[in-house]
C-alpha positions in Angstrom: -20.3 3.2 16.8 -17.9 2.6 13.7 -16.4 5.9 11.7 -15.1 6.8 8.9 -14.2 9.9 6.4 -16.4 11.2 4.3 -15.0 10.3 1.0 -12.1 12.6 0.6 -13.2 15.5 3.2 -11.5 15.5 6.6 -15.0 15.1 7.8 -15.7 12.2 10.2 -18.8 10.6 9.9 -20.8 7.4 11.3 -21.3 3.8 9.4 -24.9 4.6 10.2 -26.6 7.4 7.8 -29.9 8.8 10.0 -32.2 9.4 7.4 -35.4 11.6 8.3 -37.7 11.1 5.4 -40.5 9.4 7.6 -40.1 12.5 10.5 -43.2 14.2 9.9 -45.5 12.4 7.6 -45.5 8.6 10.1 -43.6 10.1 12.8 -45.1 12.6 14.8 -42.3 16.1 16.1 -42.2 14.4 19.6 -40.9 10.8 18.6 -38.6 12.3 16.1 -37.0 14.1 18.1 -36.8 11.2 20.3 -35.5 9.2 17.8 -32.8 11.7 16.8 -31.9 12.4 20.7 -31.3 8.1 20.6 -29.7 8.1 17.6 -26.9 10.5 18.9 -26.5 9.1 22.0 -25.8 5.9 20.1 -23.0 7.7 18.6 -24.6 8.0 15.1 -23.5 11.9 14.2 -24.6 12.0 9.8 -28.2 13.7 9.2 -29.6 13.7 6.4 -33.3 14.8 4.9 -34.2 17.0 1.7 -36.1 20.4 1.8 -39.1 18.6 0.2 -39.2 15.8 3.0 -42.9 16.5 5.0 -44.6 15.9 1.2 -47.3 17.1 -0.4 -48.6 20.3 0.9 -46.0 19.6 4.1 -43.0 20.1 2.4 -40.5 21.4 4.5 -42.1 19.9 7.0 -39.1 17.1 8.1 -36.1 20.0 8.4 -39.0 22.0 10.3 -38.9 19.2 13.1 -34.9 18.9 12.7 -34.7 22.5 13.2 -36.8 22.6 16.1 -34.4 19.6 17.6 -31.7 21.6 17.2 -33.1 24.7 19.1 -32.9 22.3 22.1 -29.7 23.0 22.6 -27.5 20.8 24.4 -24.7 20.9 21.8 -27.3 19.1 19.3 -26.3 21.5 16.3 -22.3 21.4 16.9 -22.4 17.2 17.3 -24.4 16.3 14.4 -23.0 16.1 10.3 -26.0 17.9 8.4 -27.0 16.8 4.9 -30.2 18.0 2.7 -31.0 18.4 -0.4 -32.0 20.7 -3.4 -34.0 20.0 -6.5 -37.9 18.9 -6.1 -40.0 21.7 -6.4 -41.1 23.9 -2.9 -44.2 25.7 -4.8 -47.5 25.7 -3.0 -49.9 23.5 -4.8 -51.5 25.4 -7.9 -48.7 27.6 -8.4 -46.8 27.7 -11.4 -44.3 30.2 -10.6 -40.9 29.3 -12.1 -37.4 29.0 -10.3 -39.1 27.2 -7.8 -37.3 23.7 -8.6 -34.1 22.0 -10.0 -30.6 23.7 -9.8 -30.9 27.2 -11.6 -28.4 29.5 -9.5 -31.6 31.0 -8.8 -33.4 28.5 -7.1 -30.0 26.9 -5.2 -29.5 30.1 -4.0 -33.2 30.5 -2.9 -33.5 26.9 -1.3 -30.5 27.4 0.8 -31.9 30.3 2.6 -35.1 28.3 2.8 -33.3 25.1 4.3 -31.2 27.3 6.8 -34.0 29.1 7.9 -36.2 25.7 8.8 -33.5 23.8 10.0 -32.4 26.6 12.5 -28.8 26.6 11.4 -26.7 28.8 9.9 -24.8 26.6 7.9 -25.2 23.1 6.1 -22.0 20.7 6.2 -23.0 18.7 3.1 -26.2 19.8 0.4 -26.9 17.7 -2.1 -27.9 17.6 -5.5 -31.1 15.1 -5.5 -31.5 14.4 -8.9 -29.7 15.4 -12.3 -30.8 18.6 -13.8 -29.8 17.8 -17.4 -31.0 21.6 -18.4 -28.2 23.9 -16.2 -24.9 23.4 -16.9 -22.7 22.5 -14.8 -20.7 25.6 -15.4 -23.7 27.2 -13.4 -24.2 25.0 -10.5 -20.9 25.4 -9.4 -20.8 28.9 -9.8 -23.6 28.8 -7.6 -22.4 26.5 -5.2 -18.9 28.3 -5.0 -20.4 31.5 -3.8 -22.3 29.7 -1.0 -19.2 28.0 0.2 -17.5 31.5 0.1 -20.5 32.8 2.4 -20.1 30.3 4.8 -23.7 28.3 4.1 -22.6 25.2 3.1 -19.4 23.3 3.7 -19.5 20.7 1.0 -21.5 19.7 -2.4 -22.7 16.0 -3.3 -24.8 14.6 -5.5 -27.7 11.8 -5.3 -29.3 9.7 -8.0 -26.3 10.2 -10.8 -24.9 8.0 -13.1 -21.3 7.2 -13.2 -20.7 9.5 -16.3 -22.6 12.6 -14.4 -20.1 12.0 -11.2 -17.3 12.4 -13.5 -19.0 15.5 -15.8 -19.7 17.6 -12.3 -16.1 17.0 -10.9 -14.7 17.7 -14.5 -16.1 21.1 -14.2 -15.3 21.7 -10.9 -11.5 21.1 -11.7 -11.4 23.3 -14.5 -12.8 25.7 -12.0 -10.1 24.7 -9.7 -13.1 23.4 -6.8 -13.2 20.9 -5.0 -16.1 18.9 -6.7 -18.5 16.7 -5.6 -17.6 14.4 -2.5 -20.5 12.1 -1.8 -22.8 9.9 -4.1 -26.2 8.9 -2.7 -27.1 6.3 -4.8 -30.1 3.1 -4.7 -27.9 0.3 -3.6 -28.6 -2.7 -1.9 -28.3 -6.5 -1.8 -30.7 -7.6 -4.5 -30.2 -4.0 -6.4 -26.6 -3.8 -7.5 -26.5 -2.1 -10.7 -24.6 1.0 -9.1 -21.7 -1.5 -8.7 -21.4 -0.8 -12.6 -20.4 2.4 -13.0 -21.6 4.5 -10.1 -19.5 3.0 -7.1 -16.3 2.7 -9.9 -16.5 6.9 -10.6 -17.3 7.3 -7.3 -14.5 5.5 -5.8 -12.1 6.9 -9.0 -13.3 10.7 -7.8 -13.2 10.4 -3.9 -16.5 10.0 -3.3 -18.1 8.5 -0.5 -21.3 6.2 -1.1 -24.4 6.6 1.0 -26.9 3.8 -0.1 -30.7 4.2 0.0 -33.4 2.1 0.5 -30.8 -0.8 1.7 -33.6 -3.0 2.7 -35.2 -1.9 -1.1 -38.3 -0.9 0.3 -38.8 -3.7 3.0 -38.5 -6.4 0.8 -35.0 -7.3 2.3 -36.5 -7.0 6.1 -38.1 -10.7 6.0 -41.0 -9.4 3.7 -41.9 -13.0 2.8 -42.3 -14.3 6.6 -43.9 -11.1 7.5 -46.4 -11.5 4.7 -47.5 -14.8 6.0 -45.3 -17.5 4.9 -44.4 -18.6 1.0 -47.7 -18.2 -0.1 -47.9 -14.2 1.3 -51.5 -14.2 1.5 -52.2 -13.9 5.0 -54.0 -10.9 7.0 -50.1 -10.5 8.4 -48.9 -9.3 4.9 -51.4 -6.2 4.7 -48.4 -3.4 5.0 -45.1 -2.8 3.3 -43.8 -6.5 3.4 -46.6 -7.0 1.1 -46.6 -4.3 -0.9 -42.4 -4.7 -1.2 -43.5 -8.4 -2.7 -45.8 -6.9 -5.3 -43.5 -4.4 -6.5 -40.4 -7.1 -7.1 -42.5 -10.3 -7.4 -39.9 -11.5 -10.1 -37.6 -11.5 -6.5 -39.3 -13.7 -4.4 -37.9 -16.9 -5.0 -34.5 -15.4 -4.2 -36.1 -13.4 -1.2 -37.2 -17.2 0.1 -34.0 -18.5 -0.4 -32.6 -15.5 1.4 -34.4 -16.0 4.2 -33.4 -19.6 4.3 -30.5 -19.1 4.8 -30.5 -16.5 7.3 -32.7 -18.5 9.5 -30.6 -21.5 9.5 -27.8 -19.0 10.9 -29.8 -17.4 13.1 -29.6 -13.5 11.8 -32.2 -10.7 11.3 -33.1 -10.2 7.7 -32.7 -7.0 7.8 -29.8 -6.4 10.0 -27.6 -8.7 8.1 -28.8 -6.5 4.6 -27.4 -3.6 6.3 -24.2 -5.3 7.0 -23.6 -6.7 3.8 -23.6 -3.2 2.6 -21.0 -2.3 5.4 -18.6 -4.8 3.7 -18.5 -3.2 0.5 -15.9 -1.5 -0.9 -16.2 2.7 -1.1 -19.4 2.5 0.8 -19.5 5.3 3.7 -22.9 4.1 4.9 -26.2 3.1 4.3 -29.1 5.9 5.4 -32.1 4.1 7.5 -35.1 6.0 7.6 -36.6 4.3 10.9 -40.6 5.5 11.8 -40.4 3.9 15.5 -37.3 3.5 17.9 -36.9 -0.2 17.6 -36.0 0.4 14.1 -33.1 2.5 15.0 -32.1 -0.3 17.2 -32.2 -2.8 14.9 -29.6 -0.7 12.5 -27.3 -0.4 15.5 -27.0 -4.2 16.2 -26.1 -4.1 12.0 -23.2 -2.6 12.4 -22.0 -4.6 15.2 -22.6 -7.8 13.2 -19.5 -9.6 11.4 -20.8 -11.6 8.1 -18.0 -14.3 7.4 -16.6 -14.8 4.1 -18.6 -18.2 3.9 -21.8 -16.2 4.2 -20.8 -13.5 2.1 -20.0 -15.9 -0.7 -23.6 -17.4 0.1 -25.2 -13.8 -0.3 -23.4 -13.2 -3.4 -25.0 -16.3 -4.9 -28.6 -15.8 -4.2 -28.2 -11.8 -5.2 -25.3 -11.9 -7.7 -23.7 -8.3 -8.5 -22.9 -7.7 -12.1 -19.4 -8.3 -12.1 -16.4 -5.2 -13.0 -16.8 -3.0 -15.4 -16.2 -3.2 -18.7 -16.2 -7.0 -18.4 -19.4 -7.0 -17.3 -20.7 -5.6 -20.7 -19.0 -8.7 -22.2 -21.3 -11.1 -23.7 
């Protein structure tokens, strides 16, 4: 297994992000923790879920089953890179009490203690901000967050889902407060979505963050969706499932997913692997997170990061799923 820092931390992580979204509601406490015993045994050591992973009237429900991994023993805790996250609301269904969402003081300081106490731990190495709260101030938050990290709970504060000016806000604030600011960005990136290329990756990069992409295979649609669907036409009984669905959502995609696909076949490479090793070749990207329901999933992202894409193919890629160019000249008409 590749490694590398976590943006400017000392922390060493894996190319590999385990995400855990699917432990719980597709993947039953038994098989994730199989999955997560693979996983580090592979070498992959970077966690990460969100205290409202489960869902629905389960939330909690995914550090719950990471928690109870962890009380295993065996050195599980001390070996893995932990990373939630903080902002969806953890009410009960029906109840309106406030504080119970977004990044008051209040509620980070209540969802810590929440997230600890599920995930058996008593501390978190990286908590994330999921979203932008654009009604607490900054100013706030890392009043907040600096108490935690005086109190031992969490080692380190990133963000997910922010824009390139937010990045630069929050680690404004947190000079003038003489903190360390955010160090990781956990951003929608992948082949055929490269907008973050724009401004996100740039402040990231400008600010010492590391990138961790989601969705790299944009919902299945970069995993062969087309020839898992039944063919060009997509019609057939085989395309019942997310391949299918991944086509309806991007429709305006699939002649670039067919070309895709094309080309892959004449070389001989997985769809989906060779989506997550694209993303591997870009520059400030840490790793991409893969949220795998059944084991052969997790294998598949392993053989992705043993797979070298030449500069012919690359080239290739970039034609099919063009990025948007550098910033500012790609606001040039």
């Amino acid at each position: 297994m590749e490694y590398t820092q976590l943006g400017r931390t000392g922390l060493k992580v894996s190319r590999i992000v385990l995400g855990t979204m699917n432990f719980g509601p597709q993947t039953d406490e038994a098989d994730s923790h199989a999955i997560m015993d693979s996983a580090q045994g592979a070498g992959i050591n970077f966690f990460d879920t969100a205290n409202v992973y489960g869902w629905g009237p389960d939330k909690g429900r995914t550090e719950e089953i990471i928690g109870s991994w962890f009380a295993k023993g065996g050195d599980r805790r001390e070996r893995t890179v932990l990373a939630t996250k903080v902002f969806g609301s953890m009410a009960a269904e029906g109840d309106s009490t406030p504080n119970q969402d977004r990044l008051s003081a209040l509620n980070i300081r209540r969802a810590v203690d929440a997230s600890l106490k599920r995930l058996r731990t008593d501390h978190i190495d990286l908590y994330q901000f999921h979203h932008v709260d654009r009604m607490t101030p900054w100013e706030e938050i890392w009043q907040a967050v600096e108490v935690l990290i005086q109190q031992g709970k969490i080692l380190y504060a990133g963000s997910s889902n922010h824009a390139g000016w937010h990045i630069a806000q929050a680690n404004e604030t947190a000079a003038r407060r003489g903190m360390y600011g955010l160090v990781s960005e956990q951003c929608l990136y992948n082949l055929a979505e490269r907008r973050a290329e724009m401004e996100v990756i740039p402040a990231a990069q400008s600010y010492g963050l590391g990138v961790i992409p989601w969705s790299p295979l944009y919902g299945g649609l970069l995993s062969g969706a087309i020839r898992k669907a039944g063919g060009a036409g997509g019609t057939s009984g085989a395309g019942k499932g997310r391949s299918a669905d991944a086509l309806a959502r991007r429709a305006e995609l699939r002649e670039q997913v067919q070309r895709y696909e094309d080309l892959l076949a004449e070389h001989g490479l997985d769809p989906g692997e060779t989506a997550l090793a694209w993303l591997l070749t870009r520059p400030g990207v840490t790793g991409p997170i893969v949220g795998p329901r059944v084991p052969e999933q997790l294998e598949s992202a392993l053989r992705a990061v043993e797979l070298k894409l030449d500069d012919g193919l690359l080239a290739a890629l970039d034609e099919i799923f063009p990025g948007p160019g550098p910033s500012p000249e790609a606001f040039a008409w």
